[in-house]
Each structure stands twice: as structure tokens, then as C-alpha cells.
PDB file as gemmi writes it, atoms N, CA and C in Angstrom:
CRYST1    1.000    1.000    1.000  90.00  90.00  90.00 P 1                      
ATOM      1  N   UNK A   1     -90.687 -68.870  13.248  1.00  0.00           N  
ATOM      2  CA  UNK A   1     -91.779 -69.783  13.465  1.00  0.00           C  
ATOM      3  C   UNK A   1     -92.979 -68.996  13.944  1.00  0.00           C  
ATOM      4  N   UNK A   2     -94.006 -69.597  13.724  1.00  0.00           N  
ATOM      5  CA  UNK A   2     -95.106 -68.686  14.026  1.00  0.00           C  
ATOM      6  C   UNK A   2     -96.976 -70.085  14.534  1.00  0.00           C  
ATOM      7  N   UNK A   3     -97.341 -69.459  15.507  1.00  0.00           N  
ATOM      8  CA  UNK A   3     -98.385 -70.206  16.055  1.00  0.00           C  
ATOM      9  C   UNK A   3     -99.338 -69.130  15.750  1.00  0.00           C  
ATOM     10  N   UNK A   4    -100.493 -70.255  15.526  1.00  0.00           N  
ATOM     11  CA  UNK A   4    -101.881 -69.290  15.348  1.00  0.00           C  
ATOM     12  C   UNK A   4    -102.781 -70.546  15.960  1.00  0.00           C  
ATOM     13  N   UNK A   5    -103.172 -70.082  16.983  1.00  0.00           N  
ATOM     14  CA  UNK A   5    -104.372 -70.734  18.033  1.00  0.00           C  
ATOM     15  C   UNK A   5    -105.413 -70.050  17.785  1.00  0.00           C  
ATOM     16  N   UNK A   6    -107.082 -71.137  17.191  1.00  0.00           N  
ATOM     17  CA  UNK A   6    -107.971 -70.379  17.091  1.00  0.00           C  
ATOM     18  C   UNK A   6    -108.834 -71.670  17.470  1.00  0.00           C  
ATOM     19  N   UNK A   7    -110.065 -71.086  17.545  1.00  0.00           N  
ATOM     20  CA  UNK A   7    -111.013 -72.264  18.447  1.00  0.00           C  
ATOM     21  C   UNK A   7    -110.684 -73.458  17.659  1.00  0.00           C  
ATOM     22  N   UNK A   8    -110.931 -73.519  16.770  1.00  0.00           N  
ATOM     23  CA  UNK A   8    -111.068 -75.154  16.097  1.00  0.00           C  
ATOM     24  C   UNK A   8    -109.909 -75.929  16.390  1.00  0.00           C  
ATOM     25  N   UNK A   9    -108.627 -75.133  16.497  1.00  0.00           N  
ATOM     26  CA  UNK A   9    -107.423 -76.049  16.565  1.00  0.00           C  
ATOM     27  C   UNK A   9    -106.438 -75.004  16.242  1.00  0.00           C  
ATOM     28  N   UNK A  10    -105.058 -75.533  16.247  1.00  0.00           N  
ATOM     29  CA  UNK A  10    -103.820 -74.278  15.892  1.00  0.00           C  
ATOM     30  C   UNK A  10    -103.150 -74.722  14.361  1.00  0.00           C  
ATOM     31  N   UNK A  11    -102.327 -73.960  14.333  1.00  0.00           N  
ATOM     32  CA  UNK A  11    -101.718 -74.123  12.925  1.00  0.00           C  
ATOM     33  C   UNK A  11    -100.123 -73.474  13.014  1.00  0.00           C  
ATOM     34  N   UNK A  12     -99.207 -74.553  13.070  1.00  0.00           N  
ATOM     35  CA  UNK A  12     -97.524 -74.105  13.192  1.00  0.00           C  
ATOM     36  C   UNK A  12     -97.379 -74.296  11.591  1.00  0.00           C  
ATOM     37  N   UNK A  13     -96.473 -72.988  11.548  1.00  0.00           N  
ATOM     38  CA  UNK A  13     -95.972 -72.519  10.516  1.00  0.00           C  
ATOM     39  C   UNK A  13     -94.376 -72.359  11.074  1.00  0.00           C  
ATOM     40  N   UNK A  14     -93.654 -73.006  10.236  1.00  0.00           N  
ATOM     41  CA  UNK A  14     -91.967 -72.935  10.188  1.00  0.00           C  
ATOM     42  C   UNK A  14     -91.145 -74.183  10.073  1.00  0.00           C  
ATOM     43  N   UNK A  15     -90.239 -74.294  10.224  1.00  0.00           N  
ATOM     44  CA  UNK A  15     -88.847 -75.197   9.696  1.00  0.00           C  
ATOM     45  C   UNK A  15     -89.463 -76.804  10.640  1.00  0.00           C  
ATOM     46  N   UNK A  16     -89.640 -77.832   9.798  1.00  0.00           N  
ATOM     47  CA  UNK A  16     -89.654 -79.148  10.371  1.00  0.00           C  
ATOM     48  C   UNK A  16     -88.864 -78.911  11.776  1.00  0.00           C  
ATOM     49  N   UNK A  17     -87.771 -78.843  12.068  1.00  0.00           N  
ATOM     50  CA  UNK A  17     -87.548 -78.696  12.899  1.00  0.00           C  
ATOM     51  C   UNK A  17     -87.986 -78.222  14.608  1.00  0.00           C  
ATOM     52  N   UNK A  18     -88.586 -76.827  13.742  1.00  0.00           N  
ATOM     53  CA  UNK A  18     -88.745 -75.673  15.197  1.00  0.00           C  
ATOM     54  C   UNK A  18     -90.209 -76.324  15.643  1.00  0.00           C  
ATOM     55  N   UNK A  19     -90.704 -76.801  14.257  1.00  0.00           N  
ATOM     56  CA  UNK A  19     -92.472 -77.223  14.757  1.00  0.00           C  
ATOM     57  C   UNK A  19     -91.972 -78.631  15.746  1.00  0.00           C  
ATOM     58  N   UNK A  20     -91.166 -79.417  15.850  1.00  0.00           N  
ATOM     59  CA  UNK A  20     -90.818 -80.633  16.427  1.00  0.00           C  
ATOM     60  C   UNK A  20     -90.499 -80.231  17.941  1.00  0.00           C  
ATOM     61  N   UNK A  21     -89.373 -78.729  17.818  1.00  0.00           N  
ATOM     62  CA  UNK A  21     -89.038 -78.425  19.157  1.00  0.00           C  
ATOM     63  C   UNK A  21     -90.034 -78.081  19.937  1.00  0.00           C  
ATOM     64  N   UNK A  22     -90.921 -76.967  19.136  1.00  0.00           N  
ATOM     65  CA  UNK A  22     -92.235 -76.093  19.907  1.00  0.00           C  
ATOM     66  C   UNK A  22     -92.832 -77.089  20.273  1.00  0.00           C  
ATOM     67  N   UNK A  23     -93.943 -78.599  19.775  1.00  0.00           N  
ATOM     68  CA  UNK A  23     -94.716 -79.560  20.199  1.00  0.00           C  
ATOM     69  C   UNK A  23     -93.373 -80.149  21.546  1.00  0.00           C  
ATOM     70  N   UNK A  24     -92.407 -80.807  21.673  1.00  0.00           N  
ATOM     71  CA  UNK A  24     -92.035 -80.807  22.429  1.00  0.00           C  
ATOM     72  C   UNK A  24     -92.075 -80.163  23.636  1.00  0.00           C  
ATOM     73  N   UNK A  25     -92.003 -78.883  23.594  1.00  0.00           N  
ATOM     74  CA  UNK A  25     -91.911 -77.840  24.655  1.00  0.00           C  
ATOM     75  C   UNK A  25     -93.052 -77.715  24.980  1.00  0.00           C  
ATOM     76  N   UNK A  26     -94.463 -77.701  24.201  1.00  0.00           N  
ATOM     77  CA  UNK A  26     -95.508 -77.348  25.002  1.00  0.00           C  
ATOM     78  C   UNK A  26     -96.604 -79.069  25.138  1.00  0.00           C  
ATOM     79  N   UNK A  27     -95.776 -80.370  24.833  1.00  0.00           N  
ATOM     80  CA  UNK A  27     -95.872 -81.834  25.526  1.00  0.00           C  
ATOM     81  C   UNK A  27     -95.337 -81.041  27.429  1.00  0.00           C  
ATOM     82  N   UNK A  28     -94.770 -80.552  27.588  1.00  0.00           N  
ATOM     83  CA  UNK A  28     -94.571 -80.797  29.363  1.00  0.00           C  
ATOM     84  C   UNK A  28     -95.812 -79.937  29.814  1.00  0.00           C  
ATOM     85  N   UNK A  29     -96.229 -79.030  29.217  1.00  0.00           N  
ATOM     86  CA  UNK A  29     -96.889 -78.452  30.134  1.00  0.00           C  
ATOM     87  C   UNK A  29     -98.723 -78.466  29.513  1.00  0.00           C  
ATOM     88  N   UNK A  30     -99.072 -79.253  28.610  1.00  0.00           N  
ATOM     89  CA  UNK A  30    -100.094 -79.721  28.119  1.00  0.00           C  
ATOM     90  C   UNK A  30    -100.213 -80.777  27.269  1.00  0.00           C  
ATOM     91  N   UNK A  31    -101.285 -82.229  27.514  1.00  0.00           N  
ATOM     92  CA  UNK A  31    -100.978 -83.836  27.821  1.00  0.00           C  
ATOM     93  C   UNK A  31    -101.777 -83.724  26.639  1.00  0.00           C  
ATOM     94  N   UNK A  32    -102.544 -82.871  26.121  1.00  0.00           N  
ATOM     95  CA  UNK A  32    -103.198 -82.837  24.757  1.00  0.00           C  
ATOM     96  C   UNK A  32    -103.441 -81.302  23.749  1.00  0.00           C  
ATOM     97  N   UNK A  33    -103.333 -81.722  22.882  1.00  0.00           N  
ATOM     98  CA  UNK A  33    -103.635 -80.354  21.986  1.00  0.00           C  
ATOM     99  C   UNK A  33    -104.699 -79.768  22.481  1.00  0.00           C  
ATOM    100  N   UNK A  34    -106.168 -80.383  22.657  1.00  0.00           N  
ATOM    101  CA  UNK A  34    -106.968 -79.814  23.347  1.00  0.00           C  
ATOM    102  C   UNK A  34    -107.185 -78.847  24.080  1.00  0.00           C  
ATOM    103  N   UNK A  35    -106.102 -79.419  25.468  1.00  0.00           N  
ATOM    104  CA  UNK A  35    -105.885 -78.926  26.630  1.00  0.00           C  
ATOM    105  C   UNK A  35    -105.243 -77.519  26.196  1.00  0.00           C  
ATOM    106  N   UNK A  36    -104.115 -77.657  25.744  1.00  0.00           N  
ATOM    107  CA  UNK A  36    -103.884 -76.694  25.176  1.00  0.00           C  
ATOM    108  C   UNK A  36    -104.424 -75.040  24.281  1.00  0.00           C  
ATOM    109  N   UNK A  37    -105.095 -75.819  23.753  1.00  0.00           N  
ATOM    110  CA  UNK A  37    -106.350 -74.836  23.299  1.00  0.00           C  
ATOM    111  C   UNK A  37    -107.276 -74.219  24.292  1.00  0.00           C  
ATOM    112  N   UNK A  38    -107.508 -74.963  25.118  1.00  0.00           N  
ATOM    113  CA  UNK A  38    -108.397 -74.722  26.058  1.00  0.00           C  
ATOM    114  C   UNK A  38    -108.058 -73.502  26.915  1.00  0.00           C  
ATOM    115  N   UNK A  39    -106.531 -73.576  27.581  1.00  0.00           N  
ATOM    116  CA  UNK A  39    -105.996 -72.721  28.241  1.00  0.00           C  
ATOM    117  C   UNK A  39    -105.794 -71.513  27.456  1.00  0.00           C  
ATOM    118  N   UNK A  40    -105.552 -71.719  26.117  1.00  0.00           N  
ATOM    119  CA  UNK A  40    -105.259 -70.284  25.549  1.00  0.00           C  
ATOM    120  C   UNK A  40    -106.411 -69.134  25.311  1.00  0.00           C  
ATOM    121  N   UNK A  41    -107.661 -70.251  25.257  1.00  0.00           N  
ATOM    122  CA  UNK A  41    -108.600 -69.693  24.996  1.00  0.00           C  
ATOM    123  C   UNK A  41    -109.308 -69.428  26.433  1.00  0.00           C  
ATOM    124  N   UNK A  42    -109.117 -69.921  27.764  1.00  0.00           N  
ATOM    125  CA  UNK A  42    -109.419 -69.265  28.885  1.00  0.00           C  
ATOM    126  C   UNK A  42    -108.735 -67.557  29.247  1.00  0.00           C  
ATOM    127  N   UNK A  43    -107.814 -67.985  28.686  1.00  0.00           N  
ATOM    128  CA  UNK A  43    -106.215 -66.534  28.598  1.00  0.00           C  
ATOM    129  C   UNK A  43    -107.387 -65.495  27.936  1.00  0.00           C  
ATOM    130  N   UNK A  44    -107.565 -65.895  26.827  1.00  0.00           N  
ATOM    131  CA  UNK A  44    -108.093 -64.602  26.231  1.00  0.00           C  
ATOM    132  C   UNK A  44    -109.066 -63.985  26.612  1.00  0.00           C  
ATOM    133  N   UNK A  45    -109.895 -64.762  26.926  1.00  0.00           N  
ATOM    134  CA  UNK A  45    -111.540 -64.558  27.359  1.00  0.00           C  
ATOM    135  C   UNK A  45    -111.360 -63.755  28.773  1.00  0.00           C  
ATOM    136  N   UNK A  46    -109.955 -64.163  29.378  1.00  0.00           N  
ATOM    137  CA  UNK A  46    -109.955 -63.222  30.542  1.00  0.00           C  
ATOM    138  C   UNK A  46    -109.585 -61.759  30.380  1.00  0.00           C  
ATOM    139  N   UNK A  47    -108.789 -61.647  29.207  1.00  0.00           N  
ATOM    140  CA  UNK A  47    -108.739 -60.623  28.532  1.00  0.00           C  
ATOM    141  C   UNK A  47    -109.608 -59.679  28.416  1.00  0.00           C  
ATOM    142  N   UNK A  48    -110.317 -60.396  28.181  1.00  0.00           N  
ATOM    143  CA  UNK A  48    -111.256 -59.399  27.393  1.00  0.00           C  
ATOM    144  C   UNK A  48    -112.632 -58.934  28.415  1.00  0.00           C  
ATOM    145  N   UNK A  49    -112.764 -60.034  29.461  1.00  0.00           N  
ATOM    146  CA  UNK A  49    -113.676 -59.541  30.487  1.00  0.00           C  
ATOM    147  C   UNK A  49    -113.255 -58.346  31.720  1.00  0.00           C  
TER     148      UNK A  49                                                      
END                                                                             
């Protein structure tokens, strides 16, 4: 399975399944895709500063 997070939004690639488990798993710890995005893209930016 494979995630690609980029500003506009993400894109899961793999088995009906694993994409069902992964959204599951990251429902507990982010209440919207958004949010989600948001944090990954704070991650990086710290990266890089």
C-alpha cells in the first residue's frame, strides 16, 4: 500500500481492503482529511526550516 500526501489532498493506492484499514487507523487520530493534511504538511515545513 502506498500514501502520497500533497497539498491539494492525498491519494491511497492498494488492495480495497488496506485503503479501508489505513482510513480507519488514521479516523482516531484525525476527525478530517483536512486535518490530516494539515499536520503532515506542518511535519514537513518543519523539516525543512
Amino acid at each position: 500500500m502506498k500514501i502520497y500526501v500533497h497539498d491539494q489532498g492525498i491519494t491511497l493506492a492498494g488492495k480495497a481492503w488496506e485503503i479501508k484499514q489505513k482510513l480507519k487507523e488514521y479516523q482516531k487520530q484525525h476527525k478530517l482529511v483536512k486535518d490530516w493534511i494539515n499536520s503532515v504538511n506542518k511535519t514537513v515545513n518543519n523539516r525543512i526550516s
